[in-house]
Backbone as a chain_set.jsonl record, in Angstrom:
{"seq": "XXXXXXXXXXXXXXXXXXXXXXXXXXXXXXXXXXXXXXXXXXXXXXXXXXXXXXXXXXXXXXXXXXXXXXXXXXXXXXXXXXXXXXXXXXXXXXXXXXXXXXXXXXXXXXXXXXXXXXXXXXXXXXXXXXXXXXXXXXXXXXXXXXXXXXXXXX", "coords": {"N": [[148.864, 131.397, 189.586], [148.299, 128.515, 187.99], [148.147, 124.921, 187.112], [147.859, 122.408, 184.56], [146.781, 119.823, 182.974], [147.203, 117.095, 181.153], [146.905, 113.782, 179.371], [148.948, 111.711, 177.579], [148.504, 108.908, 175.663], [150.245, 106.072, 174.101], [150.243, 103.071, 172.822], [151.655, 99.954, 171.479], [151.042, 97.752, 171.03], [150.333, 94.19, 168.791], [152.132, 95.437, 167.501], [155.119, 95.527, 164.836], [157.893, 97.024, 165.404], [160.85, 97.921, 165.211], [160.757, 97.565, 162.925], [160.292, 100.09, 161.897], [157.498, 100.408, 161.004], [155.059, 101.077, 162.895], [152.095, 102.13, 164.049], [151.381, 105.609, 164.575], [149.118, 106.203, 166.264], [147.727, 107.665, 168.994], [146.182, 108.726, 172.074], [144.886, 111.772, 173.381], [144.223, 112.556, 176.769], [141.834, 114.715, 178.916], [141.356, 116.367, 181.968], [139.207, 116.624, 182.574], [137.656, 114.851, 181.417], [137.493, 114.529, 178.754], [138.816, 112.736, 175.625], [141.181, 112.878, 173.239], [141.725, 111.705, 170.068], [144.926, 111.367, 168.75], [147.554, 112.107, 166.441], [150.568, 112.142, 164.814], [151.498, 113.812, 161.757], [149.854, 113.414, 158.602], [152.54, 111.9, 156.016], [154.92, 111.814, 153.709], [156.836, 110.509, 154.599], [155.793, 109.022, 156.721], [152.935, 107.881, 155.798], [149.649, 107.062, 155.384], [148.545, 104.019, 156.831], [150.025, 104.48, 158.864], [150.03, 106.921, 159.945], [147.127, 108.445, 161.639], [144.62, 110.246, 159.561], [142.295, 110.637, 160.442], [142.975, 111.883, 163.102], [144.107, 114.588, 165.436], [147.187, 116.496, 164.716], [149.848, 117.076, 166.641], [150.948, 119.766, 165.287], [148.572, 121.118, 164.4], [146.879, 120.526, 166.862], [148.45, 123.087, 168.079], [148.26, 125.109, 166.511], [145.102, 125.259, 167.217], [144.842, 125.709, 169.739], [146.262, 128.115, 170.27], [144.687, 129.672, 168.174], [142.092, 129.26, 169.777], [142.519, 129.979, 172.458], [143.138, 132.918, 171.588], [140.346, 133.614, 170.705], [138.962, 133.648, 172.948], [139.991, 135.586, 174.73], [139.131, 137.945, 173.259], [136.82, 137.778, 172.772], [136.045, 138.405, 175.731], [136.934, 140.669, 175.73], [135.13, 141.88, 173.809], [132.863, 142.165, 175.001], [133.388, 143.462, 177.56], [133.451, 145.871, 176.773], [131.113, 146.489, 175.807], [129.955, 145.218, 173.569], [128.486, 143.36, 171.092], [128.994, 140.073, 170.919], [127.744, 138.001, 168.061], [128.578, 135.626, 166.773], [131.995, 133.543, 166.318], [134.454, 132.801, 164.234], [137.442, 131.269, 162.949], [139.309, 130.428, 160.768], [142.265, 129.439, 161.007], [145.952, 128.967, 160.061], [148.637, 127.363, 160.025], [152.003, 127.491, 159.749], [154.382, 125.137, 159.154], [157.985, 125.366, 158.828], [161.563, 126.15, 158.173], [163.103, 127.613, 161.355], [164.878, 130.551, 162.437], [167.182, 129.535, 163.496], [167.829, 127.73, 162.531], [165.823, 125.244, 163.118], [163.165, 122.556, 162.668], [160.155, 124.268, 162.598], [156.421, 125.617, 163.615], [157.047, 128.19, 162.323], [155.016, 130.669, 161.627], [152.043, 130.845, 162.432], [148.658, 132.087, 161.128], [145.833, 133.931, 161.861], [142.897, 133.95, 161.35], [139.932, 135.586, 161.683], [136.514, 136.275, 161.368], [134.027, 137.915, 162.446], [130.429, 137.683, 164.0], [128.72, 140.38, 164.757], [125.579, 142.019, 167.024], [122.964, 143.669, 168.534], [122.922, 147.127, 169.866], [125.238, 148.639, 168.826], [128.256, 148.015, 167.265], [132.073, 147.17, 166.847], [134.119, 149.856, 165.086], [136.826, 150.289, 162.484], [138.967, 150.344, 163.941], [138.24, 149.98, 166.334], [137.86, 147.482, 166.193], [140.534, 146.498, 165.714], [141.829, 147.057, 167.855], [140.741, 145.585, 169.688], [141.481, 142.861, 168.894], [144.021, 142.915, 169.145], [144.435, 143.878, 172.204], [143.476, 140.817, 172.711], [145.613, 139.271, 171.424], [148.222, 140.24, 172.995], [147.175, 138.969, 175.363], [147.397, 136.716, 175.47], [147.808, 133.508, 176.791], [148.991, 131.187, 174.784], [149.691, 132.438, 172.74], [151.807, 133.546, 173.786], [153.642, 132.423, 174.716], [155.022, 131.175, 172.661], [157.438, 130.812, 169.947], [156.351, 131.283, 166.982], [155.737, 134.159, 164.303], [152.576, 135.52, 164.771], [149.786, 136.331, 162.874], [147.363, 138.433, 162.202], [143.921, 138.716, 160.628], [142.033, 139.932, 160.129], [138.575, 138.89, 158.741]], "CA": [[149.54, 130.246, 189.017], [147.755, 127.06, 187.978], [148.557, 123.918, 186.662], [146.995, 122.298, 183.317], [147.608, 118.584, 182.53], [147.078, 116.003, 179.785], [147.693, 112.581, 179.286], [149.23, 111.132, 176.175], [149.051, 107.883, 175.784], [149.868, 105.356, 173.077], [150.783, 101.4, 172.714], [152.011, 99.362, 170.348], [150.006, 96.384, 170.728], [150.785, 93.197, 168.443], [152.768, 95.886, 166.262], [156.142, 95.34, 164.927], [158.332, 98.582, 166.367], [161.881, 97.643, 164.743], [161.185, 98.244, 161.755], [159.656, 101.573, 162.316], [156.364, 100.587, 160.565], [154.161, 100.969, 163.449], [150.961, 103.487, 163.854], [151.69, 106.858, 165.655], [147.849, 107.14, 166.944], [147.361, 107.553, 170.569], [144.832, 109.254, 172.725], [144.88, 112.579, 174.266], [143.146, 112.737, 177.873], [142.136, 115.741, 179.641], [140.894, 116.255, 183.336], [137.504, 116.777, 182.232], [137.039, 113.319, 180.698], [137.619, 114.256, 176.817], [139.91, 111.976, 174.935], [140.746, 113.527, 171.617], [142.875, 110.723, 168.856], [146.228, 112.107, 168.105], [148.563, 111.115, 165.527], [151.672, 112.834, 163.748], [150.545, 114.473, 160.857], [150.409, 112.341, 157.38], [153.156, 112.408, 155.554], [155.055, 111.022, 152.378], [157.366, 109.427, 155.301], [154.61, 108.635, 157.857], [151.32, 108.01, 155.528], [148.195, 106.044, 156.429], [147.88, 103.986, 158.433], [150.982, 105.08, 160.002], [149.394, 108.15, 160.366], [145.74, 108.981, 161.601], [144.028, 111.021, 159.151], [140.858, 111.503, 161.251], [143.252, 112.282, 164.267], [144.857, 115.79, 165.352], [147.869, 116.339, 164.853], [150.226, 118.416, 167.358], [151.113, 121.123, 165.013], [147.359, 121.517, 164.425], [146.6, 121.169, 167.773], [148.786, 123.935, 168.281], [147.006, 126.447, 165.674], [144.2, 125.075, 167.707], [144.955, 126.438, 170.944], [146.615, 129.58, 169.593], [143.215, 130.47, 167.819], [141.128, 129.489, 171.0], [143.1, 131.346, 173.141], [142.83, 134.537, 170.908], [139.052, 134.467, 170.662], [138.379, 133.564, 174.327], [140.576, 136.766, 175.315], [138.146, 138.397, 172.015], [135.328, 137.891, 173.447], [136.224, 138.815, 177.025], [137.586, 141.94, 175.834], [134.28, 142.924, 173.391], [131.894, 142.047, 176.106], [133.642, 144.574, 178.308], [133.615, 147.023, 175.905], [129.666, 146.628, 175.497], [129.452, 144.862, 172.318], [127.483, 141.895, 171.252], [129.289, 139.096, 169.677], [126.868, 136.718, 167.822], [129.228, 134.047, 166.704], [133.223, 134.216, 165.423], [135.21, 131.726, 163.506], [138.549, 131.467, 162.452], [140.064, 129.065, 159.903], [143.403, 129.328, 161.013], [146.619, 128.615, 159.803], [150.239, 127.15, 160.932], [153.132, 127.055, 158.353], [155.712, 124.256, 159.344], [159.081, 125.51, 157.877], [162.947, 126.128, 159.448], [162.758, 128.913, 162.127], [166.466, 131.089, 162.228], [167.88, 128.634, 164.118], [167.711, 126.281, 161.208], [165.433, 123.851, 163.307], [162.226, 122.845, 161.911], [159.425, 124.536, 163.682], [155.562, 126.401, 163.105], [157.512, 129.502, 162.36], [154.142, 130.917, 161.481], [150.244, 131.261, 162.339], [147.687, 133.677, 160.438], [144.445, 133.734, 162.451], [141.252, 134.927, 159.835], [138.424, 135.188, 162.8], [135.357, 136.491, 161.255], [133.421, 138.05, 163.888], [129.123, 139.19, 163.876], [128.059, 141.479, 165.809], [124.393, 142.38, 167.243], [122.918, 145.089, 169.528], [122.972, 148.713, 168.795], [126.805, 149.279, 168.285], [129.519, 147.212, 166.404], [133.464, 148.158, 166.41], [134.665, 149.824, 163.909], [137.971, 149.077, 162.543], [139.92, 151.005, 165.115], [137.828, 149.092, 167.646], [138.025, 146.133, 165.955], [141.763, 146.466, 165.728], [141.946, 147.244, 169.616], [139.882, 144.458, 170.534], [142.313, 142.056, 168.585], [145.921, 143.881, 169.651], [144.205, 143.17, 173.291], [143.76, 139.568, 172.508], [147.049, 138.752, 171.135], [148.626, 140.45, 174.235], [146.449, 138.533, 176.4], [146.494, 135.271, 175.288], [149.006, 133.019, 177.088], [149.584, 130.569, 174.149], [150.619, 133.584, 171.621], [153.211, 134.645, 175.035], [154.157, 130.846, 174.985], [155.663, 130.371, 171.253], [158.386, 131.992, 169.269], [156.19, 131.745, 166.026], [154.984, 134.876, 164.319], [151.398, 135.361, 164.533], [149.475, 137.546, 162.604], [145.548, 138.496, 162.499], [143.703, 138.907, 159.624], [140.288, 139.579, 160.458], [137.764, 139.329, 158.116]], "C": [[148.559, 129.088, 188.972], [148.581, 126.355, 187.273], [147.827, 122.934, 185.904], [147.92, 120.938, 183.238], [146.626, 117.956, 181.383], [147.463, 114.555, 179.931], [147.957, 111.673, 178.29], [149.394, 109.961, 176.499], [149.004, 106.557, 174.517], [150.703, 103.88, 173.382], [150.799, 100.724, 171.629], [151.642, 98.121, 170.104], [150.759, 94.844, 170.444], [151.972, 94.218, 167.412], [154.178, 95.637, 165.944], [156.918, 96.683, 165.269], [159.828, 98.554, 165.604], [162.232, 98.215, 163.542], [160.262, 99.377, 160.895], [158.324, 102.101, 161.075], [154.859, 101.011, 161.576], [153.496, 102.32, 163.357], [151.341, 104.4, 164.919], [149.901, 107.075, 166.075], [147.885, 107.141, 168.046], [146.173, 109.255, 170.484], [145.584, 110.497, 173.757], [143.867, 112.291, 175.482], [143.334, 113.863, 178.757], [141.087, 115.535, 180.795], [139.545, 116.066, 183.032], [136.878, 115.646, 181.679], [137.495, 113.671, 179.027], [138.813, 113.26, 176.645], [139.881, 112.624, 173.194], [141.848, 112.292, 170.834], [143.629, 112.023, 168.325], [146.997, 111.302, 167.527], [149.613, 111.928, 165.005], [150.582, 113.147, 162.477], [150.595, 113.472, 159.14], [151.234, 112.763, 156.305], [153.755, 111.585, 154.168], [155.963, 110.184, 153.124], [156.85, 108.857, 156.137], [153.291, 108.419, 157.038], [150.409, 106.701, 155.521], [148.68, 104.695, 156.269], [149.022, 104.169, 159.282], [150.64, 105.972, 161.081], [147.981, 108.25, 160.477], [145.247, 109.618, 160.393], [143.011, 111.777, 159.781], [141.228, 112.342, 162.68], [143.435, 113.979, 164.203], [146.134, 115.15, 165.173], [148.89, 116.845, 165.849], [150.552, 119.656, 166.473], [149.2, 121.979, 164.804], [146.867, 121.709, 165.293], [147.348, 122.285, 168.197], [148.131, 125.071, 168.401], [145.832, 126.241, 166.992], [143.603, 126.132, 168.777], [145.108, 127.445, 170.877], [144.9, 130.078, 169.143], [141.912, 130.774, 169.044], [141.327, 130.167, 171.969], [142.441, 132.759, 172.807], [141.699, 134.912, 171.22], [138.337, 134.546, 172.115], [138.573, 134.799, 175.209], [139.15, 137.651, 174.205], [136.751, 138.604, 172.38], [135.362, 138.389, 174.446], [136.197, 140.696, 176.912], [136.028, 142.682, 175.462], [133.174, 142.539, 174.229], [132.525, 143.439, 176.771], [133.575, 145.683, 177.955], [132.147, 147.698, 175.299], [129.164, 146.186, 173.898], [128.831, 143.284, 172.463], [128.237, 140.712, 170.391], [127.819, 137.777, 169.489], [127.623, 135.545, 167.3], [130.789, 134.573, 166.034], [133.872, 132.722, 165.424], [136.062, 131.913, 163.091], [139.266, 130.047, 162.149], [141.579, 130.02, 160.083], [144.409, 128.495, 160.716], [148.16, 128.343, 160.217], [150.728, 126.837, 159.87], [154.371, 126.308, 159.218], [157.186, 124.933, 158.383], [160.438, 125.51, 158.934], [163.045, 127.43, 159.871], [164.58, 129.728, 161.906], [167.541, 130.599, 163.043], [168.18, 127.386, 163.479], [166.779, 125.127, 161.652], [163.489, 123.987, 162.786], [161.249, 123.299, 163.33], [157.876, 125.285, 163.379], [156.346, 127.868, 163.46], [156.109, 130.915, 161.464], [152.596, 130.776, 161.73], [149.543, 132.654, 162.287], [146.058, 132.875, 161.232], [143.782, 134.885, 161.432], [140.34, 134.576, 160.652], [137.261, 136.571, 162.112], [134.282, 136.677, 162.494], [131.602, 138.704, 163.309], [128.767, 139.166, 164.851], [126.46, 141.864, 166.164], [124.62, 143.262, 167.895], [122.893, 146.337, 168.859], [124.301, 149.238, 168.732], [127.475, 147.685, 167.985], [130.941, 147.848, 166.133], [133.56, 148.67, 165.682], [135.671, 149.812, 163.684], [138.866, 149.317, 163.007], [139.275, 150.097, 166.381], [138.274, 148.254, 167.969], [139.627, 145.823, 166.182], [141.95, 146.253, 167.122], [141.98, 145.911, 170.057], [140.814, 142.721, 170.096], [144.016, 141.924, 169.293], [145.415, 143.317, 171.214], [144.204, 141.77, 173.584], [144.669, 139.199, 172.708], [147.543, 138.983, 172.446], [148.574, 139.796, 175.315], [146.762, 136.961, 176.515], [147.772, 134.708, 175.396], [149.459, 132.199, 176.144], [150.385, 131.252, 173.602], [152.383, 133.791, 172.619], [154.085, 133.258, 175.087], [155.536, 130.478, 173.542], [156.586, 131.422, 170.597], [157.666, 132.512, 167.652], [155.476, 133.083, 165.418], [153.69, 135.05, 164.281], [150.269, 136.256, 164.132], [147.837, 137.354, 162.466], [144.84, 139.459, 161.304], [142.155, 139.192, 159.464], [139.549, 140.068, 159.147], [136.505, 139.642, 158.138]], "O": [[148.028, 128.759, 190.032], [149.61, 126.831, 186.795], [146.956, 122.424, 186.609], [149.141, 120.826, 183.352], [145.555, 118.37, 180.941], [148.398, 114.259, 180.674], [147.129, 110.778, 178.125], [150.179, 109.641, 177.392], [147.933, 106.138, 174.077], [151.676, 103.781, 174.129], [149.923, 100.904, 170.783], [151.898, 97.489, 169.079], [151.484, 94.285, 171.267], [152.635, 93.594, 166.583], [154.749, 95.458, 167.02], [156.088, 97.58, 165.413], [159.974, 99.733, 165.282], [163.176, 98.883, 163.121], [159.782, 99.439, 159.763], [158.097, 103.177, 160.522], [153.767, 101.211, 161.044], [153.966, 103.336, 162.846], [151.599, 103.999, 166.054], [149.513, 108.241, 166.16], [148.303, 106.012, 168.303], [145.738, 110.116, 169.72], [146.476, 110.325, 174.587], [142.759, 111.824, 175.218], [144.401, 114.151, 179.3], [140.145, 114.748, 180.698], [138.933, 115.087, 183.459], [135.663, 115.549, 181.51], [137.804, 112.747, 178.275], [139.649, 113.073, 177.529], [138.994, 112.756, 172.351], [142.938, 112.209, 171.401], [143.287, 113.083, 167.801], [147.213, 110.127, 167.82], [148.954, 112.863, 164.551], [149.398, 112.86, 162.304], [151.651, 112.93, 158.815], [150.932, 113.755, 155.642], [153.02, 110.759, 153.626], [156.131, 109.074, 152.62], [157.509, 107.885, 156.508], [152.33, 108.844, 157.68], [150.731, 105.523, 155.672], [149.34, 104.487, 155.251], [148.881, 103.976, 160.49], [150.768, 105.982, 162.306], [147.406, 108.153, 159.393], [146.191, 109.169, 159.744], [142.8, 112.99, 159.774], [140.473, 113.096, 163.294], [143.051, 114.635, 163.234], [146.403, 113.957, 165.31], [148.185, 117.848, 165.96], [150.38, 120.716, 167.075], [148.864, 123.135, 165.063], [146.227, 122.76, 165.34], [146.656, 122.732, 169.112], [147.669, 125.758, 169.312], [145.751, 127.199, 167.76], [142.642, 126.899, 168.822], [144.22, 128.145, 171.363], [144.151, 130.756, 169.846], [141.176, 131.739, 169.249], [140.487, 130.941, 172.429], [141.619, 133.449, 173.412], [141.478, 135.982, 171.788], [137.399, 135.291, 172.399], [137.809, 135.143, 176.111], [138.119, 137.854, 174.846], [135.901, 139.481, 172.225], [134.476, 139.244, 174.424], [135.712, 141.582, 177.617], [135.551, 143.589, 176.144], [132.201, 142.898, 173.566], [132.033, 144.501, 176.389], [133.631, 146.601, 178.773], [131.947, 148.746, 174.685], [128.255, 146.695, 173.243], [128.734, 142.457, 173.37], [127.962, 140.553, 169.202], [127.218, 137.059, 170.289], [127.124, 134.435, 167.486], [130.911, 135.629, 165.414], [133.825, 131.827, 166.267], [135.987, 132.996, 162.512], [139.612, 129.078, 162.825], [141.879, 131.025, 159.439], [144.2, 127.301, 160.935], [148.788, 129.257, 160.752], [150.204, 126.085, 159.049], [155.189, 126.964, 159.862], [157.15, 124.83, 157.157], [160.458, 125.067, 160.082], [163.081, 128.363, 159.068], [165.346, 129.202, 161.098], [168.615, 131.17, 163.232], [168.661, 126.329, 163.887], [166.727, 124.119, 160.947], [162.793, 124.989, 162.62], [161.378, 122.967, 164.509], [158.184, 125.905, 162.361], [156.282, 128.492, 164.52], [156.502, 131.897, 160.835], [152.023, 130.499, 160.676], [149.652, 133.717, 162.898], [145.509, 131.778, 161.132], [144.024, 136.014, 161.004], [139.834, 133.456, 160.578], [137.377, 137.73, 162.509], [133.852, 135.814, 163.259], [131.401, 139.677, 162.582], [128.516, 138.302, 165.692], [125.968, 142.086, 165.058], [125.707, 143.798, 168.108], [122.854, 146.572, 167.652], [124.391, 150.454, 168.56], [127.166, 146.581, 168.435], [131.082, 148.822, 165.392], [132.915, 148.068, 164.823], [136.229, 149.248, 164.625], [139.859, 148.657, 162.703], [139.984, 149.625, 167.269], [138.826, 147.89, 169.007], [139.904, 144.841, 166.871], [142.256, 145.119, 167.49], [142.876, 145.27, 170.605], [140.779, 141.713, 170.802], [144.759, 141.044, 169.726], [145.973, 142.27, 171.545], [144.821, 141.378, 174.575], [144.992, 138.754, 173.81], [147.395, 138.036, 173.219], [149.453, 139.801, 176.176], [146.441, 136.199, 177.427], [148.715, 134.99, 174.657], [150.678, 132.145, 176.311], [151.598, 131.062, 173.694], [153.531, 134.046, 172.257], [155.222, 133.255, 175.557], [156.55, 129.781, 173.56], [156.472, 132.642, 170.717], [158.01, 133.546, 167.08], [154.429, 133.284, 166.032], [153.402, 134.457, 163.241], [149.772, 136.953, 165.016], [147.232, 136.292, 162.61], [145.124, 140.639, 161.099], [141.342, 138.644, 158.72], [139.715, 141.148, 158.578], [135.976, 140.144, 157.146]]}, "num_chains": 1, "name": "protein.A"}
């Protein structure tokens, strides 16, 4: 068991608050010293400067985590397995829509992790498959969320 914290924090300054023009940015802080700018995401009812642009947003940080998760288990797994990863990337995706509960929610992320390989062996796509299916399994965000999440490796 551990225990993982954060600290959100935002203020409203000289802003007016009433009449629900003010800016959603605040500051993530994690143990380690980072501060990352967070904001709601921009919208046609929230858009700039309401909304960050340069910030995260939480559904993005979501994907975020979800993807880092995956490849951190990904890597763990094809190390053990005697392979070489040389670098892997994944432009992942989160679809906002209404889950079957009617409430809105990321009732979707497609992870596309591009993986290369060195050394004298490389999965092949039974490996590769494995080595993903292990991931997912593994990876406490995926075990965390109701959305589906599918893996698309290219």
């Amino acid at each position: 068991m551990s225990v993982h914290r954060a600290t959100v924090e935002w203020r409203r300054g000289e802003q007016p608050f009433s009449d629900n023009k003010y800016g959603r940015g605040h500051d993530w802080r994690f143990d380690g010293g980072a501060v990352v700018r967070g904001s709601s995401a921009p919208s046609a009812l929230l858009p700039p400067p309401l909304s960050d642009e340069t910030a995260v947003d939480p559904e993005e940080a979501l994907v975020a985590a979800l993807s880092s998760c995956h490849m951190l288990f990904f890597l763990a797994y094809a190390r053990k397995d005697g392979f070489i990863v040389d670098s892997y990337r994944d432009d992942a995706e989160g679809t906002l829509g209404q889950d079957e509960r009617g409430r809105v929610s990321i009732t979707e992320v497609t992870l596309r992790p591009s993986v290369i390989w060195s050394g004298d062996t490389s999965p092949d796509a039974a490996a590769l498959a494995e080595l993903h299916h292990r991931a997912h399994d593994s990876c406490y965000i995926a075990n965390s969320i109701r959305a589906e999440v599918r893996i698309e490796p290219r």
